[in-house]
GUZADO-994174 format. One record per residue (C-alpha): residue in three letters; x, y, z. Coordinates in pm, 1 decimal, padded with zeros to 6 digits, always signed. Layout:
R   res         xx         yy         zz
R   Ala          X          Y          Z
...
***
This chain:
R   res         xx         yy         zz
R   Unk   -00655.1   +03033.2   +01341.0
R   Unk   -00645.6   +02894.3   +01030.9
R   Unk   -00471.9   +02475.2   +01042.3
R   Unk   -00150.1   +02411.9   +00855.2
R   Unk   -00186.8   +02268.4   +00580.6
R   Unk   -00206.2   +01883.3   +00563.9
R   Unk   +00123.4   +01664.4   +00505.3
R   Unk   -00012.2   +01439.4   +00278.5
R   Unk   +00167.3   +01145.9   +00210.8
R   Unk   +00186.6   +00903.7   -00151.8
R   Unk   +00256.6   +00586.3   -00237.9
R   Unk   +00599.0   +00446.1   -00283.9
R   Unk   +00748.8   +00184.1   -00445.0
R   Unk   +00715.3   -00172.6   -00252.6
R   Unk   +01098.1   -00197.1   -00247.2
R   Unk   +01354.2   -00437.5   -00376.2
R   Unk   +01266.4   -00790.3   -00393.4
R   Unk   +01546.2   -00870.5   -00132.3
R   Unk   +01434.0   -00640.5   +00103.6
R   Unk   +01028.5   -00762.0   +00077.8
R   Unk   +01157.2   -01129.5   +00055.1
R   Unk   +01382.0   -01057.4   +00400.0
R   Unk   +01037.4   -00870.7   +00528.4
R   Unk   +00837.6   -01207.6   +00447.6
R   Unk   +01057.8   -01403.4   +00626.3
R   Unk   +01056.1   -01189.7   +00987.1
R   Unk   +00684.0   -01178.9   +00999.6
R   Unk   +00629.1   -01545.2   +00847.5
R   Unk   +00558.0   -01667.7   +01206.3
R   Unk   +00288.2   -01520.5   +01268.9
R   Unk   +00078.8   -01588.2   +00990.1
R   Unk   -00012.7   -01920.8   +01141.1
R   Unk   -00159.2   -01747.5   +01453.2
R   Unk   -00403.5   -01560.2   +01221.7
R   Unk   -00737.6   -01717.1   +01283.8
R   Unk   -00940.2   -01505.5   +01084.2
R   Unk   -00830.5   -01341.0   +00745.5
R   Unk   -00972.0   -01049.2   +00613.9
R   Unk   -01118.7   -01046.5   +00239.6
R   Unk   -00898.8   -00976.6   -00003.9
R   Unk   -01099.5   -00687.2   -00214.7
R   Unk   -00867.2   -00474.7   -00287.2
R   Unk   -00552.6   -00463.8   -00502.5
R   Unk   -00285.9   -00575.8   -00321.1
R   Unk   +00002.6   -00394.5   -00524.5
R   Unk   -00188.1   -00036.0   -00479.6
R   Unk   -00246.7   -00092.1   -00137.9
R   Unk   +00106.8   -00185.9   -00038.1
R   Unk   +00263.4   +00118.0   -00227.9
R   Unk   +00009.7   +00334.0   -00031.2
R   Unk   +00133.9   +00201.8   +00309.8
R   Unk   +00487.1   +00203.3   +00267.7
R   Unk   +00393.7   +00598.0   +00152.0
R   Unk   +00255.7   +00641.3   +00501.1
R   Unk   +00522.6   +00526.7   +00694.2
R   Unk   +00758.2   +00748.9   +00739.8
R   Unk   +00460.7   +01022.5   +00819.1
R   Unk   +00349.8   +00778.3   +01081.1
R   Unk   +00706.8   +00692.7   +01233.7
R   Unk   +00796.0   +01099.7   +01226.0
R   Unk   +00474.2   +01149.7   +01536.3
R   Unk   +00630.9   +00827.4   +01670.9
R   Unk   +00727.4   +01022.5   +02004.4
R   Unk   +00389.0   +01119.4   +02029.2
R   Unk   +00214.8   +00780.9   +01988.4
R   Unk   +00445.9   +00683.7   +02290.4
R   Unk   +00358.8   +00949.7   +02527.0
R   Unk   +00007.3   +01035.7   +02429.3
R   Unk   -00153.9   +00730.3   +02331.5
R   Unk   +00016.3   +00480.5   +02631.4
R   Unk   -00203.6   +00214.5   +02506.0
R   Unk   -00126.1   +00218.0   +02146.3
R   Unk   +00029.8   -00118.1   +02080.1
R   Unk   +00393.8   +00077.8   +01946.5
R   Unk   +00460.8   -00260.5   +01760.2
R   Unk   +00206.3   -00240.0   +01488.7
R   Unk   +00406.5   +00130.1   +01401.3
R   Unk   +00763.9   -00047.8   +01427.2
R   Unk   +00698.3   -00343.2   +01180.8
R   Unk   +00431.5   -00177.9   +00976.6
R   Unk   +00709.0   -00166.7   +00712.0
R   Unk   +00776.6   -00536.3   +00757.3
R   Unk   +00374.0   -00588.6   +00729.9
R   Unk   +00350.6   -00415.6   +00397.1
R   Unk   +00683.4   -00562.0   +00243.0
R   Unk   +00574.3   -00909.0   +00347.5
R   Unk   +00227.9   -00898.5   +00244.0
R   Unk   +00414.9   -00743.0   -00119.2
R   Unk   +00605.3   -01047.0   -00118.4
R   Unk   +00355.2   -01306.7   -00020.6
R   Unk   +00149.5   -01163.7   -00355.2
R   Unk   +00431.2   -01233.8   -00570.9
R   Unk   +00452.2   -01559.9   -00429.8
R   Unk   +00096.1   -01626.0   -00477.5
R   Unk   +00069.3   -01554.0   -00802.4
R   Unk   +00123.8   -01749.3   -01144.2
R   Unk   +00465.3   -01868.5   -01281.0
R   Unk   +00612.2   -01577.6   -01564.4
R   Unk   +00637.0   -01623.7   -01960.4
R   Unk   +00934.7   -01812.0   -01921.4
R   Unk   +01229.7   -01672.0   -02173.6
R   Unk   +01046.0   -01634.9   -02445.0
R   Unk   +00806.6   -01411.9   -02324.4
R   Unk   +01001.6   -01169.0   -02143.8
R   Unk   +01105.2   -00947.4   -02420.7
R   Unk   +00719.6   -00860.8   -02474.1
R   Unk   +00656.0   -00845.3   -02095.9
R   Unk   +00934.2   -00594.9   -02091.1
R   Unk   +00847.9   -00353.7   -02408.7
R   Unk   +00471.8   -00318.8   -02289.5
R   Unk   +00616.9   -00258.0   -01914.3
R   Unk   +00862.9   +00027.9   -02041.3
R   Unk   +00601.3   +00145.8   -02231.8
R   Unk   +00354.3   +00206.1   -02016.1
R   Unk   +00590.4   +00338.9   -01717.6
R   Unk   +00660.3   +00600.0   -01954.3
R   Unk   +00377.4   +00739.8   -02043.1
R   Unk   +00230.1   +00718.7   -01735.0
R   Unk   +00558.5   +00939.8   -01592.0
R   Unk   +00480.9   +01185.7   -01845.7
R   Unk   +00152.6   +01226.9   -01738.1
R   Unk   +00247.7   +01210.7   -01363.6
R   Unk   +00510.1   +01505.6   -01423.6
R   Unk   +00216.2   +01682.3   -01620.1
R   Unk   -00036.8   +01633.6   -01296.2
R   Unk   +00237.5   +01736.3   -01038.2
R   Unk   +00346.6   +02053.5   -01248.6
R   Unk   -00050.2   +02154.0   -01187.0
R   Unk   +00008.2   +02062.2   -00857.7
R   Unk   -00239.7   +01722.9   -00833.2
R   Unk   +00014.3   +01496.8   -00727.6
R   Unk   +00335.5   +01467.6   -00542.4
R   Unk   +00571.4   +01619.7   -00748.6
R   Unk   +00886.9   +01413.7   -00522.8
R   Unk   +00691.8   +01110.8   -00567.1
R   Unk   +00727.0   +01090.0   -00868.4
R   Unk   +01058.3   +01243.3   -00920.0
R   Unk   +01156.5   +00903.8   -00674.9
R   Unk   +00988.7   +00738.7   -00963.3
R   Unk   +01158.3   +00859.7   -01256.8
R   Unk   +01521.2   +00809.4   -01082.4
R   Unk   +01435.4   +00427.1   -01150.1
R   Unk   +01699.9   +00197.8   -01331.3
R   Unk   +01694.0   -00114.9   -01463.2
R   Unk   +01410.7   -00372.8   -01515.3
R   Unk   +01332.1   -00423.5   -01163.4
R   Unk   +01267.7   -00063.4   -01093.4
R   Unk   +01044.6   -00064.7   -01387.0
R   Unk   +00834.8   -00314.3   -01241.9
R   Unk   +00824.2   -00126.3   -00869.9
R   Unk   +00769.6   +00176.5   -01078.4
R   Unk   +00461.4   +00044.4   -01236.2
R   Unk   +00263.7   -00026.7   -00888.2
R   Unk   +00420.7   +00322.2   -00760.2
R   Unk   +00233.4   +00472.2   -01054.5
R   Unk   -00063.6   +00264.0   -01034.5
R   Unk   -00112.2   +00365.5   -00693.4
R   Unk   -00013.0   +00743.3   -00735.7
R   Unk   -00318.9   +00787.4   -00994.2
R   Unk   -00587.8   +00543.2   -00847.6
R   Unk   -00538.1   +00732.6   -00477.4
R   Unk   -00596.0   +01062.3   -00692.3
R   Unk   -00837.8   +00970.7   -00947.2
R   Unk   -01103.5   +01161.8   -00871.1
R   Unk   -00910.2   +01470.1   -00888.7
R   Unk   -00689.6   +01382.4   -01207.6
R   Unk   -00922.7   +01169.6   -01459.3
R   Unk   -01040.2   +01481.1   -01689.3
R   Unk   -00728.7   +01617.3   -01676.4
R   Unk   -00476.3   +01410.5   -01823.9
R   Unk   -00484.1   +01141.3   -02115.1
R   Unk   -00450.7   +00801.6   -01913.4
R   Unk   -00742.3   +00580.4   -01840.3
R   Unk   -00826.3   +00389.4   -01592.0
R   Unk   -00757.7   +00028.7   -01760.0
R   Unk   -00401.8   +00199.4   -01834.1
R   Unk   -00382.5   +00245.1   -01440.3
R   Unk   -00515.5   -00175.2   -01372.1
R   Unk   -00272.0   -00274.2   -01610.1
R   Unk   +00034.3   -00117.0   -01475.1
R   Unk   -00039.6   -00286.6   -01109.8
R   Unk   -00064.5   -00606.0   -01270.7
R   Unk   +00203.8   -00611.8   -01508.2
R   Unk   +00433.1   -00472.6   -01230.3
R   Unk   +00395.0   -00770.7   -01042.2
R   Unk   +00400.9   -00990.6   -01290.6
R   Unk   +00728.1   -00873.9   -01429.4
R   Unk   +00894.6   -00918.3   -01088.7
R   Unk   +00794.7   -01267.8   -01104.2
R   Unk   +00891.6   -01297.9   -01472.0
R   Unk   +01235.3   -01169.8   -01352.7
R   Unk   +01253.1   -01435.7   -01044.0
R   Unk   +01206.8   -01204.5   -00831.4
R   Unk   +01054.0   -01513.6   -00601.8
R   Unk   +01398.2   -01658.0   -00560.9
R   Unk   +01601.7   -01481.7   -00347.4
R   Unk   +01936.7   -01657.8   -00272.6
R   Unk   +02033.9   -01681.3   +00072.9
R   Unk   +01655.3   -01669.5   +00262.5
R   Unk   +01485.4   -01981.2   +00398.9
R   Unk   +01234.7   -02099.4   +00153.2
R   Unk   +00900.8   -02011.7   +00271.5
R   Unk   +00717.5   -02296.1   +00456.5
R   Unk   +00499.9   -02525.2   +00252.7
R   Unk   +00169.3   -02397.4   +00224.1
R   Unk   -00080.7   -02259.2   -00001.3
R   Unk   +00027.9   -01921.1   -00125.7
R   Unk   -00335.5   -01836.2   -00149.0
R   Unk   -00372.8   -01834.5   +00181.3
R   Unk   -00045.5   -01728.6   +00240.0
R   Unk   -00103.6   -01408.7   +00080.9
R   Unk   -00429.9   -01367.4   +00248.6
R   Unk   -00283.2   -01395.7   +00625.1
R   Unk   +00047.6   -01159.2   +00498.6
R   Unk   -00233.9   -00909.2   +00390.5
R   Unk   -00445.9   -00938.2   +00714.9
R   Unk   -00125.5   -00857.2   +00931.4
R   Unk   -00063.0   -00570.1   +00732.6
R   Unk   -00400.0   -00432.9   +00744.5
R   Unk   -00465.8   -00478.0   +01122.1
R   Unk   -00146.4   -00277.7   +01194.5
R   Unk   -00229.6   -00043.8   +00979.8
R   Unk   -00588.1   +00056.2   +01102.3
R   Unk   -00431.5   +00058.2   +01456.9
R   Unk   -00224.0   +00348.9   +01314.9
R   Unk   -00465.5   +00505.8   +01108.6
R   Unk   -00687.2   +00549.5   +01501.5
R   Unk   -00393.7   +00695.4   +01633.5
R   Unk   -00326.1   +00882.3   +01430.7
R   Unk   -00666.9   +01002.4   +01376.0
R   Unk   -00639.3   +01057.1   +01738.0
R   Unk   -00310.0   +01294.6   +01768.9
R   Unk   -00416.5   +01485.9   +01434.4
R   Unk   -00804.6   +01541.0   +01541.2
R   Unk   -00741.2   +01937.7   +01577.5
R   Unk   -00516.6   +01936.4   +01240.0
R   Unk   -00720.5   +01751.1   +01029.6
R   Unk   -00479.9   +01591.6   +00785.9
R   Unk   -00514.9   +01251.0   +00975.8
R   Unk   -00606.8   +01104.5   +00636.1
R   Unk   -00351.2   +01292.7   +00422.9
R   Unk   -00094.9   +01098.9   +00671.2
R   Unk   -00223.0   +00757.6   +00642.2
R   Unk   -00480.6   +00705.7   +00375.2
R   Unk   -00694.0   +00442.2   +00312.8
R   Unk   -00595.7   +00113.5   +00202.5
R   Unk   -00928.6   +00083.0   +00084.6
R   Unk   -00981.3   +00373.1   -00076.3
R   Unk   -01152.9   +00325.7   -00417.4
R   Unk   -01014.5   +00512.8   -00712.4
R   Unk   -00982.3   +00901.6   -00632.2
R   Unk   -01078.4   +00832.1   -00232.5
R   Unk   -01437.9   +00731.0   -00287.0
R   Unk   -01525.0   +00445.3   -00020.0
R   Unk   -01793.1   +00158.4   -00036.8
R   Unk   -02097.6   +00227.9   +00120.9
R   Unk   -02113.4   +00089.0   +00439.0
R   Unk   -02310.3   -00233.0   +00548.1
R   Unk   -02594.5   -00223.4   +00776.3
R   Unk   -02606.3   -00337.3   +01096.8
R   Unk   -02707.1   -00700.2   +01051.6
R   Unk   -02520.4   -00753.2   +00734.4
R   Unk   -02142.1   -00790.6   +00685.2
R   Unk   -01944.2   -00616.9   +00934.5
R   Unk   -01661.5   -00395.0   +00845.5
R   Unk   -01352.9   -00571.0   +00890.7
R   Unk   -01571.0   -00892.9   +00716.5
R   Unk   -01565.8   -00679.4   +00457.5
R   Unk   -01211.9   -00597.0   +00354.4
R   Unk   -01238.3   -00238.3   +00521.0
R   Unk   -01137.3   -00243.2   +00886.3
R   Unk   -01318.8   -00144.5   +01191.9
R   Unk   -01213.4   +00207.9   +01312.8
R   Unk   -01193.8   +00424.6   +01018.7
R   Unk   -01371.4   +00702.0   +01197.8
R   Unk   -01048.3   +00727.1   +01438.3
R   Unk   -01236.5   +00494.2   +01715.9
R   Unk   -01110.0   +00176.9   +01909.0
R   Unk   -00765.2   +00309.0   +02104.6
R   Unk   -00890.1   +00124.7   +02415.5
R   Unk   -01055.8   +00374.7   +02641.5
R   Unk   -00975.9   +00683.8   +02376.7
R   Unk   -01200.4   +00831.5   +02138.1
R   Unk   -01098.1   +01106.3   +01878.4
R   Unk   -01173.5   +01434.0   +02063.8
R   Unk   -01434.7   +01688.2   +02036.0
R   Unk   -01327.7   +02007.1   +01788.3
***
């Protein structure tokens, strides 16, 4: 019998700067309880927009985690969100202050710029059928400046997780891709998207390693999903479609992997258990 055909998820935008900035705040605590940090070798912005992608693919076999996997720790699938959100939010807070006034006006023509013609070619891909074509209608439904900047790492993310598959067949280029997750980012700053009235101001520390620690909680609950799922969707096969990689290089290709008496995987940047192992006494079944 032939398997259904996989439910792949995208990537989304982060989210409002409220919403990460409230995200930051609940899962704050812990990042002093981190003791080890994983690498940071990966861009941030992409890898957020994949993972809040995933999530509501992951919460929808929620049930299933529950009463098939009883030693899944559940908690890493309830504040995944939070995870991603926060680790968005620690980046903005990590990174330099904006133009001030007078450079906003240029920030902001390049920005609207480049969203648009990287919708254009998005809507050209998904008519072909190479990306989500609700992705990025989501996308295009964007208003204002702030949604411009979102946009930009939702777009960034949409063509470096299909790459690959897209890069003869459309007129953007790569550096067009890097630019939009940086200038995304630094456009939310620009637009103080830092100061969010009515939070706690985040603790004194360095934002550096701020960042770092917001990034290792996110990725830690998210490879403890990506085994689970691996786990309930063995038989299906779409277990990646559902919860891709964060660290994914453009188009899906990976690193090569270290041997055994070098770096280990986690060390570097990519997490232990991307072949589905590691749920306790559980392995991914036999086909």
């Amino acid at each position: 019998m032939a398997r259904p055909k996989p439910k792949k998820s995208a990537p989304a935008r982060p989210s409002a700067p409220n919403e990460a900035a409230e995200a930051f705040a609940l899962i704050e605590p812990e990042l002093e309880r981190i003791e080890k940090v994983v690498p940071i070798n990966v861009d941030i912005p992409r890898a957020v927009a994949v993972a809040v992608g995933a999530v509501p693919h992951l919460k929808a076999l929620r049930a299933r985690f529950v009463d098939e996997l009883p030693r899944f720790p559940i908690e890493a699938l309830d504040k995944l969100m939070s995870y991603a959100l926060g680790a968005w939010y620690a980046h903005l807070l990590a990174l330099p202050a904006g133009p001030g006034q007078d450079g906003m006006k240029p920030l902001l023509d390049e920005a609207s710029a480049l969203r648009a013609d990287l919708l254009v070619a998005a809507e050209a891909l998904a008519h072909k059928g190479f990306v989500d074509a609700g992705r990025v209608a989501e996308i295009r439904s964007g208003k204002g400046h702030l949604d411009t900047a979102n946009d930009l790492v939702a777009l960034a993310a949409l063509f470096g997780e299909s790459w690959d598959a897209v890069k003869n067949r459309t007129t953007v280029e790569w550096p067009d891709v890097e630019r939009a997750s940086k200038l995304g980012p630094e456009l939310l700053v620009a637009l103080g998207a830092r100061n969010q009235p009515g939070l706690p101001a985040p603790k004194a520390a360095d934002p550096a390693d701020r960042r770092a620690r917001a990034f290792t909680l996110l990725v830690r609950a998210y490879d403890q999903c990506r085994r689970g799922v691996t786990y309930l969707r063995w038989a299906e096969g779409d277990y990646d479609a559902i919860a891709p990689s964060l660290f994914a290089m453009r188009g899906g290709a990976r690193r090569a992997a270290p041997a055994k008496d070098e770096t280990t995987d986690e060390e570097a940047g990519e997490p232990a258990g991307e072949s589905g192992m590691g749920l306790g006494d559980s392995e991914a079944p036999d086909e």
